[in-house]
C-alpha positions as CSV (number, residue, x, y, z in Angstrom):
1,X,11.5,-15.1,16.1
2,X,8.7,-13.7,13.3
3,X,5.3,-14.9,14.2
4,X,3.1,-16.5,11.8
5,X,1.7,-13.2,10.1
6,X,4.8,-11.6,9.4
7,X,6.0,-14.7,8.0
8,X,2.8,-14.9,5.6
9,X,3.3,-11.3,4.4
10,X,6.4,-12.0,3.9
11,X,6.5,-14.4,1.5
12,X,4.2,-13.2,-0.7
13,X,6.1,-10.0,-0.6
14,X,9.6,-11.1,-1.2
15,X,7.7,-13.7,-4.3
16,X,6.5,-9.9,-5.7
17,X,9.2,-7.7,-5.3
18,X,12.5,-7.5,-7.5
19,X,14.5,-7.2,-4.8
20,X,13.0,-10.0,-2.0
21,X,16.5,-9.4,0.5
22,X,15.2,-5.6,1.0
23,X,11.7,-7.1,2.4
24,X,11.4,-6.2,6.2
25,X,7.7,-6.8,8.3
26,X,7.7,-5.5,11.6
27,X,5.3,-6.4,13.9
28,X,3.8,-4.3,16.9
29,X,0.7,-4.8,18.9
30,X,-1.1,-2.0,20.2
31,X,-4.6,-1.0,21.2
32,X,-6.3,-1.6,17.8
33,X,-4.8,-5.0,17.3
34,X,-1.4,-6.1,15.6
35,X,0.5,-3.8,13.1
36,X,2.9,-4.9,10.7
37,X,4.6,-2.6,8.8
38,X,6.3,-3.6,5.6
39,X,9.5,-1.9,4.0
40,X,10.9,-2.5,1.0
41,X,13.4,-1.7,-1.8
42,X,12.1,2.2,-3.6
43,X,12.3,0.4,-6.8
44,X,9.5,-2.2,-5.8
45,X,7.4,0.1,-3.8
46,X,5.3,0.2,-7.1
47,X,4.9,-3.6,-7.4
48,X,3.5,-3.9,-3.6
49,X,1.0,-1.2,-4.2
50,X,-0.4,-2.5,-7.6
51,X,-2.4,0.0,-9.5
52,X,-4.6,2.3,-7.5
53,X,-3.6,-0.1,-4.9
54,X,-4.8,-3.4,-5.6
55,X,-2.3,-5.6,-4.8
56,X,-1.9,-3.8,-1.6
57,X,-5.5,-3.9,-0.4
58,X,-5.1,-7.6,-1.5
59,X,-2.1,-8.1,1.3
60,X,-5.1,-6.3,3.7
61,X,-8.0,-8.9,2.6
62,X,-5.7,-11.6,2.8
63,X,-4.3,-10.9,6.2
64,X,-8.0,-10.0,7.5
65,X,-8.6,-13.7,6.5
66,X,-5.8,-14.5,8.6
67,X,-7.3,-12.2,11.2
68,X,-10.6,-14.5,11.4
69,X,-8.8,-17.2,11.4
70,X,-6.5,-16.7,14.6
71,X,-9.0,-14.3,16.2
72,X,-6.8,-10.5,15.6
73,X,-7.5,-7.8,13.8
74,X,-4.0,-6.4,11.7
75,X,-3.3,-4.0,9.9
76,X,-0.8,-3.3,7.2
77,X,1.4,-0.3,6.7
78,X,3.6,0.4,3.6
79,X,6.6,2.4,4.6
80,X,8.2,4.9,1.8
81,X,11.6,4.8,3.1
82,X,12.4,8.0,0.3
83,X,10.1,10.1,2.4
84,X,11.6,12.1,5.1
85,X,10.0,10.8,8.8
86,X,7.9,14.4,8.5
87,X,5.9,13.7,5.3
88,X,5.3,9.9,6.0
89,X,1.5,10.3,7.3
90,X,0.8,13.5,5.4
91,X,-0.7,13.0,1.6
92,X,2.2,14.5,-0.9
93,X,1.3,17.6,-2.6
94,X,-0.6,17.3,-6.0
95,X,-0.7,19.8,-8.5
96,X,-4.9,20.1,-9.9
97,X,-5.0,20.3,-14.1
98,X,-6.4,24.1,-12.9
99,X,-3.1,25.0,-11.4
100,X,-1.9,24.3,-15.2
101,X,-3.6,26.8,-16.3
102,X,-2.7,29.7,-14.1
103,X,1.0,29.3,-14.1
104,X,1.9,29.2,-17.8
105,X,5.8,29.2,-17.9
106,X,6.2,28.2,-21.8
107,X,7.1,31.0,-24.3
108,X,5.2,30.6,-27.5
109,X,8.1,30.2,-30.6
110,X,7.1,33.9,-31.8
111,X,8.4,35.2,-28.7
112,X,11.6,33.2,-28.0
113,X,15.0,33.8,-30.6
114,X,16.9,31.1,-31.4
115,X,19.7,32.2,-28.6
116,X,16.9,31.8,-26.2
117,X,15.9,28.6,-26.9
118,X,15.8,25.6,-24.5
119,X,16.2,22.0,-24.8
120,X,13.5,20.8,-21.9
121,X,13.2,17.0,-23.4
122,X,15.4,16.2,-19.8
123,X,13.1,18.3,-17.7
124,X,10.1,16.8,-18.8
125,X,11.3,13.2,-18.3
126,X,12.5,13.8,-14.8
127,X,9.2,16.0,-14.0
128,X,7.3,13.1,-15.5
129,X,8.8,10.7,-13.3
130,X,8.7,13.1,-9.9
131,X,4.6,13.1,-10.7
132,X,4.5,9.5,-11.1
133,X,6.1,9.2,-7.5
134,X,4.2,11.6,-6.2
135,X,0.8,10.0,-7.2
136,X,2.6,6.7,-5.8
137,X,2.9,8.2,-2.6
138,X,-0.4,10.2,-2.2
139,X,-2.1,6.2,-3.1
140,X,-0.1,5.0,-0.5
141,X,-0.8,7.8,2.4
142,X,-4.7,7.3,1.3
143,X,-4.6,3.5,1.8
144,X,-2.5,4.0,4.9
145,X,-5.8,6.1,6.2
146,X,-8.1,3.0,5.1
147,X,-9.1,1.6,8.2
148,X,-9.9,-1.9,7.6
């Protein structure tokens, strides 16, 4: 039986997501009050965050609303099921626009013959997309750390 709070989450979840059948809440109470930690689908990860994490710290206003309301103090936890268990708490690693500028693996054209060339349209679409999920999960470890 899902209590009141993970049935409020989770509607508003499954009405955001692409994919509302992949929409778990899981409720445990503990210490610091009641913590309900939502999974869903990888594709939709992005849609519960929201840019630099609005609609995510919207879930957290509107649950602390329901908090007042029924006297409880929750929380909200985001789960990245494409993490491994290890890296879940820790922030991913982000590369600073400095580190750009020691590593320089390009060759200019005037050093690289035409038998040496490389086609890297393919790298730099999956690279683009591996920093984009990266900077999806380091927004999600630093609202996980949010204590509100």
């Amino acid at each position: 039986m899902s209590s009141i709070d993970q049935q409020f989450i989770e509607y508003i979840v499954k009405s955001l997501v692409g994919n509302p059948d992949a929409v778990k809440v899981e409720r445990t109470i503990d210490e610091k009050g009641v913590l309900l930690e939502l999974t869903v689908d990888p594709e939709d990860l992005g849609r519960v965050i929201g840019k630099r994490g609005s609609t995510a710290q919207s879930l957290r206003s509107l649950l602390r609303a329901l908090g007042t309301k029924n006297d409880a103090r929750y929380n909200l936890k985001i789960v990245d099921v494409d993490r491994p268990e290890g890296e879940r708490g820790a922030p991913a690693p982000s590369k600073s626009p400095s580190d750009d500028d020691d590593e320089d693996t390009t060759a200019s054209p005037s050093s690289t013959s035409k038998d040496e060339a490389v086609d890297n349209s393919d790298t730099e679409t999956v690279d683009n997309s591996s920093d984009r999920v990266k900077n999806t999960r380091k927004e999600l470890a630093e609202l996980d750390d949010l204590d509100i």
